[in-house]
C-alpha positions in Angstrom: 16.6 44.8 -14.1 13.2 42.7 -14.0 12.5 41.1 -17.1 8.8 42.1 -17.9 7.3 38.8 -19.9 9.5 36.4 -17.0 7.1 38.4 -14.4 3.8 38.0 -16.7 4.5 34.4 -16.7 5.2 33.7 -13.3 1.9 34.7 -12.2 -0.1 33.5 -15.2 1.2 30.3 -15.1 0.5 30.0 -11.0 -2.8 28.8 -9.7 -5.5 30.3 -8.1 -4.7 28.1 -4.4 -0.6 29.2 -5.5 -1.9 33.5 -5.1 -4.7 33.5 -2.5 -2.5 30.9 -0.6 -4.4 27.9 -0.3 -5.2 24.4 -1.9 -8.6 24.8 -1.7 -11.0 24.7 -5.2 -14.2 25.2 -5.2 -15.4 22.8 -8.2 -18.9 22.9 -9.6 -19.6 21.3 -13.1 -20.8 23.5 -15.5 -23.8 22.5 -17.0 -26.1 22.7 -20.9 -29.4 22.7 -20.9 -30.9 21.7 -24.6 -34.5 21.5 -25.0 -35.3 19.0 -27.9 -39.1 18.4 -29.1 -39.5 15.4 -26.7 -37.3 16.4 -24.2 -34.7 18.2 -22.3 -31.5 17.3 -21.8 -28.5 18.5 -19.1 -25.2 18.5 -20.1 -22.9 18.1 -17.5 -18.6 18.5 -17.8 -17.5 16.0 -14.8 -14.1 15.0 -15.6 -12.2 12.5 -13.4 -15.8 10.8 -12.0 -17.0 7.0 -12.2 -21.0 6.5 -12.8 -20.7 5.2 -8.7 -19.4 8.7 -7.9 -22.8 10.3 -8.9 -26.8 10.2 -6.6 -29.2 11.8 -8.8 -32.6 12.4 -6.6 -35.9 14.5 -7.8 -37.5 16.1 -4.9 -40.8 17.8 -5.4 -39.8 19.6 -8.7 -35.5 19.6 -7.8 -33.8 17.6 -10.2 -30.7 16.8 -7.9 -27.4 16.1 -8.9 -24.1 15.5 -6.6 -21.0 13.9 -6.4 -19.0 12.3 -4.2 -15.2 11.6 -4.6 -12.5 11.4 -2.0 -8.9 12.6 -3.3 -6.2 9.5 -3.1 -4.4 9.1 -0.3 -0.2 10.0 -1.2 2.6 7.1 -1.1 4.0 6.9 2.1 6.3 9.3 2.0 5.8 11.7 -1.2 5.3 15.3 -0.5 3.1 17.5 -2.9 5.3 19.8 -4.3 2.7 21.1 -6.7 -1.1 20.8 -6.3 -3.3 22.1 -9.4 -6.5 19.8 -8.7 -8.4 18.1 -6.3 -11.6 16.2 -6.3 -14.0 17.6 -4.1 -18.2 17.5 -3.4 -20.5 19.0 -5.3 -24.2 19.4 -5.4 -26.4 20.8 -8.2 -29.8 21.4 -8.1 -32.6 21.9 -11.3 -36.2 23.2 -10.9 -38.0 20.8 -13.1 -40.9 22.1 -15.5 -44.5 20.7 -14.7 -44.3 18.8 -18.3 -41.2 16.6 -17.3 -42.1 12.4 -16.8 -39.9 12.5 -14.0 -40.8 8.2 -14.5 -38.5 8.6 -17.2 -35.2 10.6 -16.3 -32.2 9.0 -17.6 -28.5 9.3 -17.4 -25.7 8.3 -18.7 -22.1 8.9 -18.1 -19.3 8.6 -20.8 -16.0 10.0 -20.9 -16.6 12.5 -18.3 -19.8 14.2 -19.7 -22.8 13.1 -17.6 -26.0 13.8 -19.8 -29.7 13.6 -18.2 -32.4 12.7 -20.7 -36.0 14.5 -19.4 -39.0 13.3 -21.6 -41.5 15.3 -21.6 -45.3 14.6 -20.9 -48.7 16.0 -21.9 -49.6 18.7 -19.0 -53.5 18.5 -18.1 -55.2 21.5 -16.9 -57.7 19.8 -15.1 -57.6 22.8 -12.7 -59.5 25.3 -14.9 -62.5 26.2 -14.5 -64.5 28.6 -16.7 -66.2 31.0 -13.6 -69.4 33.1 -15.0 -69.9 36.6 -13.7 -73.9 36.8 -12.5 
């Protein structure tokens, strides 16, 4: 007779790679966005990272964040028996608002939250133009 909680737990307590059959993860931080009176701020959760891991780029208005970090190579000799993580690639990217000093983006790393400080600026409208109707 199958015992009914011993089968619930079998499968909850496998990973995703253990049921589709595979050790790949697909791994993309989740991310906050708080907007504060002077600025915004992203909130990234990027356990298992150092500071050299991260390149943070703006293109145009693309706030871009990745990570790079290679998995460590086994002991000669060990065999995984059981594989629940892995480090792997990721790339985020944020459309910035016009009012972002992208002069002054910082970032800091600290026990595997990476938070992005966006100042805001004054935004000119130099571009309007009052048009009269003859």
């Amino acid at each position: 007779m199958y015992n009914v909680s011993n089968i619930f737990d079998q499968i909850l307590n496998r990973s995703i790679g253990e049921i589709v059959g595979t050790d790949f993860t697909l791994s993309i931080p989740s991310a906050n966005i708080l907007e504060n009176e002077d600025n915004f701020q992203i909130i990234l959760a990027a356990p298992g990272l150092d500071k050299s891991d991260f390149q943070i780029n703006v293109e145009k208005n693309q706030l871009i964040v990745s990570a790079d970090k290679q998995n460590p190579a086994l002991a000669a000799g060990a065999v995984v028996k059981r594989k629940e993580f892995n480090f792997s690639n990721f790339k985020r990217n944020f459309t910035l608002p016009e009012n972002v000093d992208i002069d002054r983006i910082k970032a800091e790393y600290n026990e595997g939250i990476l938070t992005l400080t966006l100042t805001k600026k004054e935004v000119k409208n130099d571009d309007v133009r009052n048009i009269i109707i003859e």
